[in-house]
Backbone as CSV, one residue per row, in Angstrom:
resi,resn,N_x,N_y,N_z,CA_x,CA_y,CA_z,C_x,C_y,C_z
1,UNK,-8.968,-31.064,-26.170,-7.701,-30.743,-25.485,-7.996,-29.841,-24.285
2,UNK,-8.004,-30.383,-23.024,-7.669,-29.021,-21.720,-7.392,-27.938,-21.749
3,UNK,-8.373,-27.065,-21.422,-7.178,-25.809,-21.532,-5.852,-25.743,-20.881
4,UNK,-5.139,-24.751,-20.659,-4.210,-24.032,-19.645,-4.788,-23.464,-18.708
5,UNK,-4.456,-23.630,-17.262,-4.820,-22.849,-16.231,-3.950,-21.182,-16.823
6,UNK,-4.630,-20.438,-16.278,-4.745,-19.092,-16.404,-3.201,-18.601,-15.757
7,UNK,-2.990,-17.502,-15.663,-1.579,-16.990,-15.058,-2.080,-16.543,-13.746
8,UNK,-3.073,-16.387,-13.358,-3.364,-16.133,-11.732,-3.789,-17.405,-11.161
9,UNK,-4.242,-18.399,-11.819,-4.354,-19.872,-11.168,-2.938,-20.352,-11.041
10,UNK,-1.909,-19.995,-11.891,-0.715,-20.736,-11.635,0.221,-20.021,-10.652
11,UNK,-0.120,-18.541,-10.769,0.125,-18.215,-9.191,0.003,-18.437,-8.162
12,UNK,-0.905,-18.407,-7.984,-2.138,-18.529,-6.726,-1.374,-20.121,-6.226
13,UNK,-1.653,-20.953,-7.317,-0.907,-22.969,-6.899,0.736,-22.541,-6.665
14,UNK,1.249,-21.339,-6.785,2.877,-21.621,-6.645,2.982,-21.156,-5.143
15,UNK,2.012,-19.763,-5.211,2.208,-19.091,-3.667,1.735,-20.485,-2.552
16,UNK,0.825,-21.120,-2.731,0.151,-22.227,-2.084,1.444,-23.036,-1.643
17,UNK,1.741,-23.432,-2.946,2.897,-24.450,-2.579,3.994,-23.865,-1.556
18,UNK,4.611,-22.998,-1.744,5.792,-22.558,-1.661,5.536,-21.746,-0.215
19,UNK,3.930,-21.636,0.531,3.826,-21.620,1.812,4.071,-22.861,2.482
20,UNK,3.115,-24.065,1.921,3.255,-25.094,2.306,3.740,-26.265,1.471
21,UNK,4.658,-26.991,1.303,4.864,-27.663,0.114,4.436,-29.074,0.550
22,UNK,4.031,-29.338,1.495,3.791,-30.498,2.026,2.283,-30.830,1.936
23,UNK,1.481,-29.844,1.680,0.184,-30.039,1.852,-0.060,-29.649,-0.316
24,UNK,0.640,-28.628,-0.694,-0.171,-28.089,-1.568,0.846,-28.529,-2.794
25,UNK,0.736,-29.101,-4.017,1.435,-29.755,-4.917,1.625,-28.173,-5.563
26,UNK,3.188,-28.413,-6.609,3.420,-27.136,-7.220,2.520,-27.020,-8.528
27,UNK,2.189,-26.105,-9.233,1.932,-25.685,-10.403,2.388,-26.773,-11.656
28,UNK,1.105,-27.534,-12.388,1.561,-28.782,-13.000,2.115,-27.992,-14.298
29,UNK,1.776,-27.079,-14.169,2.786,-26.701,-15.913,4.173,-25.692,-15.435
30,UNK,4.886,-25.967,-14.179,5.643,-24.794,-14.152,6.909,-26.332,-13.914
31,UNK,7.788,-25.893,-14.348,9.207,-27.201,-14.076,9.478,-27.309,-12.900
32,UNK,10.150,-28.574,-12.418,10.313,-29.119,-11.194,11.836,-28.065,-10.278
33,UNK,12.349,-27.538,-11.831,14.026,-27.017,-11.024,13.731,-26.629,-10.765
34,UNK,12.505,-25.281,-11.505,12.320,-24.029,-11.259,11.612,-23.443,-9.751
35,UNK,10.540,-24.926,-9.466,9.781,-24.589,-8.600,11.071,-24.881,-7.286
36,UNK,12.164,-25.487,-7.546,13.098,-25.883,-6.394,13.597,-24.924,-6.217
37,UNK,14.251,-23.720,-6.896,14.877,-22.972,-6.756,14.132,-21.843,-5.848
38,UNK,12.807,-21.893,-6.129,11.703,-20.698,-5.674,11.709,-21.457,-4.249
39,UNK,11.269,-22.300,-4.080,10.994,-23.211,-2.624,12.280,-23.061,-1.458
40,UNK,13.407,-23.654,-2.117,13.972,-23.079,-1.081,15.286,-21.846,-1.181
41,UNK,14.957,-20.714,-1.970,15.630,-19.376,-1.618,14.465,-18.274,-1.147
42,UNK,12.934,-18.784,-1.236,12.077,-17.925,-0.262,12.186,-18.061,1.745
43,UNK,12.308,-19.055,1.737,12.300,-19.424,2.943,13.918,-19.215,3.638
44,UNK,14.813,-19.499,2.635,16.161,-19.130,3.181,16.300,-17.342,3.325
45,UNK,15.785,-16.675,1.877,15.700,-15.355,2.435,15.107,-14.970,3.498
46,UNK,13.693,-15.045,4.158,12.763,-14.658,5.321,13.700,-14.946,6.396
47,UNK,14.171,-15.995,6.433,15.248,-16.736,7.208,16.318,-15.606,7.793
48,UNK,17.007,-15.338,6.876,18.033,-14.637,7.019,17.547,-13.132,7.711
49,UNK,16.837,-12.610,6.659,16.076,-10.654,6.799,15.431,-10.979,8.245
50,UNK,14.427,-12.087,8.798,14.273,-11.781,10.254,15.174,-11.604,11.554
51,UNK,15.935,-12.822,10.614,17.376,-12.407,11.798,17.872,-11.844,11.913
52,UNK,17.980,-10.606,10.992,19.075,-9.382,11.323,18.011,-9.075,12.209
53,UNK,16.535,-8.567,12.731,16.375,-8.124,13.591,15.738,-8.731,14.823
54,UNK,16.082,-9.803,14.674,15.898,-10.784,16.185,16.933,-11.376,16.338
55,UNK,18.068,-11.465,16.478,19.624,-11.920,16.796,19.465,-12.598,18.211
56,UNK,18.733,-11.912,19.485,18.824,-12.609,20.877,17.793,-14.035,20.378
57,UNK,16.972,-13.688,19.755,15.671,-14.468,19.959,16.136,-16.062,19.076
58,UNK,17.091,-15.497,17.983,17.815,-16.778,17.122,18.810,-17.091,17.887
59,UNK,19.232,-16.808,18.769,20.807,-17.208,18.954,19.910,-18.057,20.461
60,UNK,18.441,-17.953,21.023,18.367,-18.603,21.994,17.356,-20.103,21.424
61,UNK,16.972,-19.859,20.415,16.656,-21.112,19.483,17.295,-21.686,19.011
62,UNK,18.185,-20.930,18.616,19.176,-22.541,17.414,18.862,-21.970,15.929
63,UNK,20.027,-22.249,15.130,19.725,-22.024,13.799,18.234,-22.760,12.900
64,UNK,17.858,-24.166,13.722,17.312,-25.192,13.094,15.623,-24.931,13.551
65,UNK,15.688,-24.323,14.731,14.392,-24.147,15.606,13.815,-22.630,15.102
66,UNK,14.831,-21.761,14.799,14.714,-20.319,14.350,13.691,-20.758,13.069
67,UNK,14.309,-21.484,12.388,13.819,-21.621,11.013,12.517,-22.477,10.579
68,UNK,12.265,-23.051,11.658,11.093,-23.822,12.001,9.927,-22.793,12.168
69,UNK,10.034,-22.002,12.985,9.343,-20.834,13.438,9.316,-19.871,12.083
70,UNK,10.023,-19.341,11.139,9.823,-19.010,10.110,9.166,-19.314,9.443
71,UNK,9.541,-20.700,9.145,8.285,-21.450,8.165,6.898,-21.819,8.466
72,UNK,6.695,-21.670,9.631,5.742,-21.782,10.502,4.714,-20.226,10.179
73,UNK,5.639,-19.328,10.155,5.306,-17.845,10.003,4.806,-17.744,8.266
74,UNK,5.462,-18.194,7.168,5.092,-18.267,5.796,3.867,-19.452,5.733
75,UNK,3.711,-19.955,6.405,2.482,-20.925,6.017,1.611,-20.472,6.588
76,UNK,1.231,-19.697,8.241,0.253,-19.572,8.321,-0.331,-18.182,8.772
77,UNK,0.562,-17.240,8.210,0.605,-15.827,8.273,0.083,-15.051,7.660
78,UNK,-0.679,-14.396,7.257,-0.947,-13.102,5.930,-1.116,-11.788,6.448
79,UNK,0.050,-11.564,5.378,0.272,-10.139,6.207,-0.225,-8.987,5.256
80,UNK,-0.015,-7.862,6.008,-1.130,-6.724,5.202,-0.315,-5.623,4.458
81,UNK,0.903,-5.820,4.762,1.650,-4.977,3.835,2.391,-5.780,3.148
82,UNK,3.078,-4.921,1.866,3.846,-5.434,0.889,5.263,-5.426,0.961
83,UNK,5.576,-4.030,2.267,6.850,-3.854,2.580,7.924,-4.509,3.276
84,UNK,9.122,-4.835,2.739,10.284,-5.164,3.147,10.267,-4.985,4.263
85,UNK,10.107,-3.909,4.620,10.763,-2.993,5.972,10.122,-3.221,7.314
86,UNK,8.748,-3.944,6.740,7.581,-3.985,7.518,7.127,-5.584,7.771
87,UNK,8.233,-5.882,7.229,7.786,-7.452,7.369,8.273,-8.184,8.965
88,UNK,8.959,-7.850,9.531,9.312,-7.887,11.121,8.277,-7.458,12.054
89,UNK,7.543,-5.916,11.919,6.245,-6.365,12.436,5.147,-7.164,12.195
90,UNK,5.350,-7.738,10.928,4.185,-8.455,10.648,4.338,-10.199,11.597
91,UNK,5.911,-10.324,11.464,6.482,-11.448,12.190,6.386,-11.149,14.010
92,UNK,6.299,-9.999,14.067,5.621,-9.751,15.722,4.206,-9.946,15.837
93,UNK,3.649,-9.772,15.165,2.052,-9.872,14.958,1.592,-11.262,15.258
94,UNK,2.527,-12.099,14.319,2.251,-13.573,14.130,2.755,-14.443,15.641
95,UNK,3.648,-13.600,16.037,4.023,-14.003,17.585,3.094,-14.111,18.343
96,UNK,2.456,-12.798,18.513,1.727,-12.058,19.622,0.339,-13.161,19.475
97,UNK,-0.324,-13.771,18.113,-1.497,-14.875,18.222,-1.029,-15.910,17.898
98,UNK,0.365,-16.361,18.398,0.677,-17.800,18.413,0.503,-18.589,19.386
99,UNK,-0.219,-20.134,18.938,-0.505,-20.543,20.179,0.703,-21.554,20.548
100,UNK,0.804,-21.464,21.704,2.422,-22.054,22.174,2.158,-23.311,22.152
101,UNK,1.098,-24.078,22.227,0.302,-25.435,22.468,0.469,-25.945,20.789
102,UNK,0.564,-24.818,19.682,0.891,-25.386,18.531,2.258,-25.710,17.814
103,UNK,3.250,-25.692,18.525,4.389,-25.350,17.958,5.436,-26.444,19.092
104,UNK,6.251,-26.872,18.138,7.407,-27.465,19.260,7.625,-26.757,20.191
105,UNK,7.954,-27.092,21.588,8.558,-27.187,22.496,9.535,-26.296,22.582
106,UNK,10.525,-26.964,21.630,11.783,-26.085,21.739,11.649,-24.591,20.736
107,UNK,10.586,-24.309,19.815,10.600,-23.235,19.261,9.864,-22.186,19.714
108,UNK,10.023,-22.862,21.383,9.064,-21.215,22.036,10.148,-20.999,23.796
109,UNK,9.448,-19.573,23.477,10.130,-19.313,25.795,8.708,-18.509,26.290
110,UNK,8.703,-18.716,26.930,7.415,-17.860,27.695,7.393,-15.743,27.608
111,UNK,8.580,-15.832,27.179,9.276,-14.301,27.050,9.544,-13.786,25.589
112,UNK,9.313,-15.121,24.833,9.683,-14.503,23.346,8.695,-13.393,22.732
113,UNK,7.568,-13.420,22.970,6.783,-11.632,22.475,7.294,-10.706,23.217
114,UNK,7.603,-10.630,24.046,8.171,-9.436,24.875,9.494,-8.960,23.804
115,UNK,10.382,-10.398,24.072,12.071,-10.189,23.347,11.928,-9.207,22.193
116,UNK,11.127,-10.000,21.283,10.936,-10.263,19.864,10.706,-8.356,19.853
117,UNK,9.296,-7.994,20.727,9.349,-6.123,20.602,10.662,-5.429,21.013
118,UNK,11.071,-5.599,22.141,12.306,-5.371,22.506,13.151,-4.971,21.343
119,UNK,12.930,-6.348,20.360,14.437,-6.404,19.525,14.037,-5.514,18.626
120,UNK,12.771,-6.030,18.192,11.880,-4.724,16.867,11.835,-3.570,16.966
121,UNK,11.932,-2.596,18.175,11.933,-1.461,18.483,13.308,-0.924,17.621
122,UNK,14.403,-1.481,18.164,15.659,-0.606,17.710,15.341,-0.458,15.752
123,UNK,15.035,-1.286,15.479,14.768,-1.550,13.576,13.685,-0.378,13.679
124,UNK,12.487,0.050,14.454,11.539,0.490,13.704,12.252,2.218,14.386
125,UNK,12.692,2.226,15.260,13.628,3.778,15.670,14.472,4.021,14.175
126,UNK,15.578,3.125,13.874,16.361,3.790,12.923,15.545,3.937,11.983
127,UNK,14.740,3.351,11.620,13.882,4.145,10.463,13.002,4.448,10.229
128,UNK,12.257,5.320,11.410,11.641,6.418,11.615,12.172,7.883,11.301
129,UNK,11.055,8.350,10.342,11.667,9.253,9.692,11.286,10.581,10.748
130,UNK,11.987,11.104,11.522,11.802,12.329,12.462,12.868,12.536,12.582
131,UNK,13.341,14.032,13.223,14.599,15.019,13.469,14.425,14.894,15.278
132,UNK,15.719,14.566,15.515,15.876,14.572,17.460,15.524,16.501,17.494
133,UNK,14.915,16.383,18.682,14.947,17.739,19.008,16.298,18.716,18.907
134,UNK,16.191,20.111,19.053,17.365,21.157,19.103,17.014,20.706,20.780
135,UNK,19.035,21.516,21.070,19.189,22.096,22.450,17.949,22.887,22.949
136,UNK,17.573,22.820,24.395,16.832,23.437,24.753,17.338,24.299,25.644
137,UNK,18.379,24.615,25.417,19.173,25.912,26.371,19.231,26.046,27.742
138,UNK,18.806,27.096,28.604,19.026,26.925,29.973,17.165,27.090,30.760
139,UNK,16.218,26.597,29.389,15.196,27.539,30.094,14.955,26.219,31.276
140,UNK,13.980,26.756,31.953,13.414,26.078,33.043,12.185,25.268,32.696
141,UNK,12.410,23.875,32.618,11.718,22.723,32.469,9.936,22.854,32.971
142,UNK,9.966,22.984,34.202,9.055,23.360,35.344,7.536,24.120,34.719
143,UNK,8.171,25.279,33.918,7.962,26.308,33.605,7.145,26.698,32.314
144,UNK,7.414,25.140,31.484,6.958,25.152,30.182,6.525,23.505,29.877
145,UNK,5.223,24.353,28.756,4.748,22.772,28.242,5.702,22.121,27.966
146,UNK,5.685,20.574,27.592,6.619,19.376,27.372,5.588,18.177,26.366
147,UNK,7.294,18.338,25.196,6.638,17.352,24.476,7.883,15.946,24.641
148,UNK,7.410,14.690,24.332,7.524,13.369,23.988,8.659,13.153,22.594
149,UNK,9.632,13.557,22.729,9.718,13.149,21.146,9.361,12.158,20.277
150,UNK,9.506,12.157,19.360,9.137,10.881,18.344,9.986,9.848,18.564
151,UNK,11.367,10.082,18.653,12.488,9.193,18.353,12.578,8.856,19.730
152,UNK,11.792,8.902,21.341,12.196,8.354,22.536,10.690,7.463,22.871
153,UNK,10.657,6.201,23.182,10.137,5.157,23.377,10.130,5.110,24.875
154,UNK,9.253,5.010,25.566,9.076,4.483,27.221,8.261,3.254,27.072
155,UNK,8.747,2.027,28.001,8.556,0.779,27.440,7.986,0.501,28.420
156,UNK,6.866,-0.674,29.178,7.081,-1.378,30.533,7.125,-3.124,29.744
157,UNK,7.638,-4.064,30.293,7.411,-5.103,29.824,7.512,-5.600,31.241
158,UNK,6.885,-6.919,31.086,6.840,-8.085,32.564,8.288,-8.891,32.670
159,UNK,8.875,-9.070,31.751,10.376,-9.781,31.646,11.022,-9.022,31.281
160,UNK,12.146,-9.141,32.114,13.693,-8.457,31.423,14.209,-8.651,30.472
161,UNK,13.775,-7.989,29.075,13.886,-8.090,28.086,15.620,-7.999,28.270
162,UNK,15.932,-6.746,28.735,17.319,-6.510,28.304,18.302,-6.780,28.690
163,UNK,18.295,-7.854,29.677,19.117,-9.230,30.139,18.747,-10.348,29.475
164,UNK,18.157,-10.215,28.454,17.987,-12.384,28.168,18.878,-12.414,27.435
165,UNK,19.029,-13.476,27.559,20.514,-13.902,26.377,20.604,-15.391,26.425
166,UNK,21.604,-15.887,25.911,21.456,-17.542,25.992,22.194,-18.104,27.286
167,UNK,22.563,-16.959,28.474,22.983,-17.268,29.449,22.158,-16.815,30.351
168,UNK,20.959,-16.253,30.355,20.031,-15.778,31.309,18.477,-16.572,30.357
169,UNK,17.696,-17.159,30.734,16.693,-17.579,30.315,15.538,-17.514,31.494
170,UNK,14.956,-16.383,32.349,14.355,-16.637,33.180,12.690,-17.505,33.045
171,UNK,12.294,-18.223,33.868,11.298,-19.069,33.653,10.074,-18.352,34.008
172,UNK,9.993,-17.295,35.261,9.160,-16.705,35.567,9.196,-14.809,35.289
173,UNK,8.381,-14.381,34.811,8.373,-13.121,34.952,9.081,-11.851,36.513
174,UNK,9.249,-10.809,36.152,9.691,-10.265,37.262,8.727,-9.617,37.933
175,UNK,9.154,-9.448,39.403,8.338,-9.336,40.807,7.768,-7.786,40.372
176,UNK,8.522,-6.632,39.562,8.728,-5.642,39.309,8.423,-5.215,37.946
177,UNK,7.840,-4.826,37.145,8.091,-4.261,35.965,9.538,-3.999,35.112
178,UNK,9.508,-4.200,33.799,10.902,-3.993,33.333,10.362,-2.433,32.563
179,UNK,10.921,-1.027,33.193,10.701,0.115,32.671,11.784,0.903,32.025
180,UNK,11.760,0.381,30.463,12.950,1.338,29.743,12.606,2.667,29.016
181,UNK,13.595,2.818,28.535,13.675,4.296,27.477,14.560,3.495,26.631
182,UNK,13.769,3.978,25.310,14.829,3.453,24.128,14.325,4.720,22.936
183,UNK,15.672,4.819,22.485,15.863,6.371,22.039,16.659,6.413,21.072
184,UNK,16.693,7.092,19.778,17.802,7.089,18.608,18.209,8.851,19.052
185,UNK,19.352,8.858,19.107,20.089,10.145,20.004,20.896,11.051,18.024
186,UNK,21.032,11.880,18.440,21.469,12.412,16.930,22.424,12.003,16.513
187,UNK,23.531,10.830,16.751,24.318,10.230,15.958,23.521,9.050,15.662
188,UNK,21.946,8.951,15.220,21.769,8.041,14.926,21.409,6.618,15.857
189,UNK,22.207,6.796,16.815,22.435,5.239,17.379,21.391,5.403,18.500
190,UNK,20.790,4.296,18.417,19.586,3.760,19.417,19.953,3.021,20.278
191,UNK,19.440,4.091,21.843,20.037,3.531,22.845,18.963,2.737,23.988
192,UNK,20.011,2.209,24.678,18.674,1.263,25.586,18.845,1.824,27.386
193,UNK,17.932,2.447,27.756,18.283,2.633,29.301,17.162,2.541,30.338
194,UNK,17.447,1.746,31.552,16.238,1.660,32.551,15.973,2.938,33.414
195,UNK,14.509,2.818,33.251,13.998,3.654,33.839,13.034,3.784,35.002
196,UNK,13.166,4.720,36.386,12.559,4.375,37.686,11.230,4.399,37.505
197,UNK,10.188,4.009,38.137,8.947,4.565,38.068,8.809,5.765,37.952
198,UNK,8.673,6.713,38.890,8.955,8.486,37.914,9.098,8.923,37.198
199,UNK,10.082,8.483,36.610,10.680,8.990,34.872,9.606,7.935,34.120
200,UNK,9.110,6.933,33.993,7.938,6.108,33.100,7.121,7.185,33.012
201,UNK,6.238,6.684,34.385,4.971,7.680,34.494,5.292,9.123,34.162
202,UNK,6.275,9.886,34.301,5.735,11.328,33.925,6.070,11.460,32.570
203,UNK,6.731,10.525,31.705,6.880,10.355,30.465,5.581,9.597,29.912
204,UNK,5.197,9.393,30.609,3.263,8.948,29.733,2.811,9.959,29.683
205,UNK,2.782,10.890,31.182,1.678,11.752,31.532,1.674,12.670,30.145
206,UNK,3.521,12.758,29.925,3.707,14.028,28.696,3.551,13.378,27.912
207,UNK,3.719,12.030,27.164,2.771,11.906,25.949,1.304,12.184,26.242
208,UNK,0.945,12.139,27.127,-1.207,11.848,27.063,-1.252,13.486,27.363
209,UNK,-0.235,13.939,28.001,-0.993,15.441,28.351,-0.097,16.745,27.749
210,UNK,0.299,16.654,26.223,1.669,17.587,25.955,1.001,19.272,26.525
211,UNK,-0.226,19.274,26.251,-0.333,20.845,26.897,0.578,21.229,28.494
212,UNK,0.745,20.475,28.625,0.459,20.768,30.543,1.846,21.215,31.189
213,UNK,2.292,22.103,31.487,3.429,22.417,32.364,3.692,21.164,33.180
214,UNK,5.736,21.126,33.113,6.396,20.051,33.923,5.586,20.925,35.372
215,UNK,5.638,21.488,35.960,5.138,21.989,37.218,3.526,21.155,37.594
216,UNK,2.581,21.400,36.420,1.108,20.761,36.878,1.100,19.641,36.755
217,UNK,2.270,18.850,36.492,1.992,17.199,35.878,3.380,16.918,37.100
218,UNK,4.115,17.416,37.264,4.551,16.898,39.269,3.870,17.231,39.778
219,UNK,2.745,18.557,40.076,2.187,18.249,41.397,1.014,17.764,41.015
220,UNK,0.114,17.308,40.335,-0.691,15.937,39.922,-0.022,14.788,40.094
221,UNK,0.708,14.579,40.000,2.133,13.319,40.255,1.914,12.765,41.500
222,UNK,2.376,14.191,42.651,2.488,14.140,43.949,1.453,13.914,44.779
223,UNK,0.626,14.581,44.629,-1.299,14.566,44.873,-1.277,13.015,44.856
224,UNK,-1.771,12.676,44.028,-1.451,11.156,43.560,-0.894,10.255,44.371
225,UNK,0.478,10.113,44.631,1.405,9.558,45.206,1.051,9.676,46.777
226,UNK,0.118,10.706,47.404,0.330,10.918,48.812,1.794,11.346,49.068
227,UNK,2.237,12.267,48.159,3.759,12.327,48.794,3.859,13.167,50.265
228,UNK,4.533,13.064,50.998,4.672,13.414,52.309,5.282,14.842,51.903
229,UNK,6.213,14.903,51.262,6.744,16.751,51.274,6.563,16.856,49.713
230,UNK,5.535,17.634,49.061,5.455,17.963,48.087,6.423,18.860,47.277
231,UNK,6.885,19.565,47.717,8.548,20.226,47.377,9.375,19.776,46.904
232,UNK,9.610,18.613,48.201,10.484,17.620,47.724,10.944,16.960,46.501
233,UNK,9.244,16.416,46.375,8.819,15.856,45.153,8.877,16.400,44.031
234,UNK,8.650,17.648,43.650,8.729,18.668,42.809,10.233,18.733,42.227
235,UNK,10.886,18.954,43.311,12.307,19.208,43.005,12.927,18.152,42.645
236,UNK,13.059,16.648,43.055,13.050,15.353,42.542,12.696,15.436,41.202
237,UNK,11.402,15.811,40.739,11.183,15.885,39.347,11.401,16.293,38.248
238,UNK,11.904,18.004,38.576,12.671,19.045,38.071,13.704,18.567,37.758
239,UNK,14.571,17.900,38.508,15.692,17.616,38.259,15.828,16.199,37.259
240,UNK,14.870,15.858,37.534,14.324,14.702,36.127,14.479,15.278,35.018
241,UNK,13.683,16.503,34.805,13.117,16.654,33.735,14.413,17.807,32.892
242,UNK,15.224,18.182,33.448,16.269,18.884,33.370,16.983,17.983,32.497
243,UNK,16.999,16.578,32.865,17.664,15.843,32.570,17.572,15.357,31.101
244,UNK,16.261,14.734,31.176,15.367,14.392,30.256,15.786,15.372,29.182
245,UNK,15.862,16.419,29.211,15.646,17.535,28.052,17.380,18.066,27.819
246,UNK,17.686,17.880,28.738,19.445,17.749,28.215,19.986,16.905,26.839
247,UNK,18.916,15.455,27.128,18.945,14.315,26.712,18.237,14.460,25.228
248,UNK,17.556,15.387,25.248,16.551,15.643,23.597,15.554,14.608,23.636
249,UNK,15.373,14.205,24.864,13.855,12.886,25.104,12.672,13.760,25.611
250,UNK,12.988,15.184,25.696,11.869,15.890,25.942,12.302,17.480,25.511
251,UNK,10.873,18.096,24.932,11.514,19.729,24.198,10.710,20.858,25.068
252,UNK,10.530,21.389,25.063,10.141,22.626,25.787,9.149,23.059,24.414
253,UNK,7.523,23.908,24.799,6.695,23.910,23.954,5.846,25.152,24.780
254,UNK,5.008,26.040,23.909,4.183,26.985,25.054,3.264,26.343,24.447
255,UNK,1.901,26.551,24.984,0.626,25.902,24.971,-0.079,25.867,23.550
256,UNK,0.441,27.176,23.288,0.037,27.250,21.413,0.223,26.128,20.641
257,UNK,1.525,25.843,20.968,2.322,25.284,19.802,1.838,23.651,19.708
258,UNK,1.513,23.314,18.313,0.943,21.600,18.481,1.904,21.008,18.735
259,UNK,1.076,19.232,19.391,2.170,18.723,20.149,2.458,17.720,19.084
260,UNK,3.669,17.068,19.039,4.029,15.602,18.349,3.458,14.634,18.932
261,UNK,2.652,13.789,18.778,2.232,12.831,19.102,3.628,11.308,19.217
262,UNK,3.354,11.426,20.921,3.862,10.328,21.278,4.049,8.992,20.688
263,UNK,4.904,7.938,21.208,4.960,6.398,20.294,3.933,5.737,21.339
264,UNK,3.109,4.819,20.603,2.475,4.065,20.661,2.808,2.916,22.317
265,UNK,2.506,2.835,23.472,3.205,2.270,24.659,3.152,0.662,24.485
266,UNK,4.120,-0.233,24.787,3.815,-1.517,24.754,3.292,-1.582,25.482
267,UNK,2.221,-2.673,25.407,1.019,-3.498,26.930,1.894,-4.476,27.111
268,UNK,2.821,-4.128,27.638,3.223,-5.318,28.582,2.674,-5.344,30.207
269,UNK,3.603,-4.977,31.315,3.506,-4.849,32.552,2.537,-3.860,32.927
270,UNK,2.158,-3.486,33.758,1.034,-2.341,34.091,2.100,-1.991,35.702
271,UNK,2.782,-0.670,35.427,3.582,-0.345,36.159,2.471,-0.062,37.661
């Protein structure tokens, strides 16, 4: 008499199947309902949980093309965490080495890794576990180290992420960089706002350089820039950074004090 395959062989043949059911037969001792029921409420769940946090990216595919791309993602994906929460970056991951040459036509845009971070950002802000900075009172910006908060994001991407929609689909990238700030503000809510070249760059400089006075990181700025009236420039910046810290996207710090380490920058555009 045969044995029984083992309880990790009949795993191992269900996970197989139930990535691919077309290639990999189910588990010969497990029932036909049972394996139906598993087959399709895995794929309808993934289905659903990615879309709460890609909504532009489904609504410019189609319900039918969205889900193509899902299943596409469970068959040939392995991801490294176990978490719920974490399974959207793992579905950015699978973006970012997809080859567009493998996949229908209609289940790709030339802009969807860009979108797709775009959209992932606001999910991985709300639940990031950090406190928005306190008021920083009336001191003078200029004057004192500057930190990055945790909860404010400076973005560059090559497409306008934050115009696509199913009425804007651009074919070519922009002439310009797309430079945002995206930020969870103390009611929680994560906001989206463009940002000039100035405000990018001196928001890198203060993640890469939190020691450094707003004063030595404008006039390194300016140096830089060839600016024609360095004053000028200064005061242009000041008044940035005034701003910035009104905003709790930047705290006031003396040199002692350790810095928070900045978020991680997307490689998109190279401002």
């Amino acid at each position: 008499m045969p044995s029984l395959p083992s309880l990790h062989d009949q795993q191992r043949a269900l996970t197989r199947h139930l990535r691919d059911p077309l290639r990999h037969p189910p588990p010969a001792c497990m029932k036909a309902a049972r394996v139906r029921v598993y087959r399709e409420l895995i794929p309808a769940n993934l289905t659903s949980m990615l879309g709460g946090t890609f909504p532009v990216l489904v609504s410019l595919l189609g319900p039918q093309h969205w889900s193509l791309l899902v299943q596409r993602f469970l068959r040939d994906h392995r991801s490294h965490t176990p978490r719920f929460g974490e399974i959207a970056g793992e579905f950015l991951a699978f973006l970012a080495g997809l080859d567009a040459q493998a996949i229908p036509a209609a289940c790709w845009r030339p802009f969807m890794v860009e979108l797709a971070h775009y959209e992932w950002v606001e999910m991985v802000l709300m639940q990031r576990d950090a406190e928005p900075f306190e008021p920083a009172g009336q001191a003078v910006p200029l004057d004192h180290c500057l930190r990055l908060s945790p909860l404010a994001w400076p973005l560059a991407y090559a497409w306008p992420v934050h115009r696509i929609g199913p009425q804007y689909q651009p074919g070519q990238p922009s002439q310009a960089p797309t430079l945002l700030l995206v930020r969870r503000d103390p009611d929680d809510i994560v906001r989206f706002s463009e940002l000039s070249p100035l405000a990018w760059h001196l928001l890198q400089r203060i993640a890469q350089y939190p020691g450094t006075t707003g004063r030595a990181l404008l006039q390194e700025m300016g140096y830089e820039a060839a600016a024609p009236d360095l004053d000028a420039f200064i005061a242009a910046g000041a008044q940035l950074l005034h701003s910035l810290v009104a905003e709790r996207v930047l705290a006031l710090a003396h040199p002692a004090e350790p810095a928070l380490r900045g978020p991680a920058i997307f490689p998109g555009a190279n401002p």
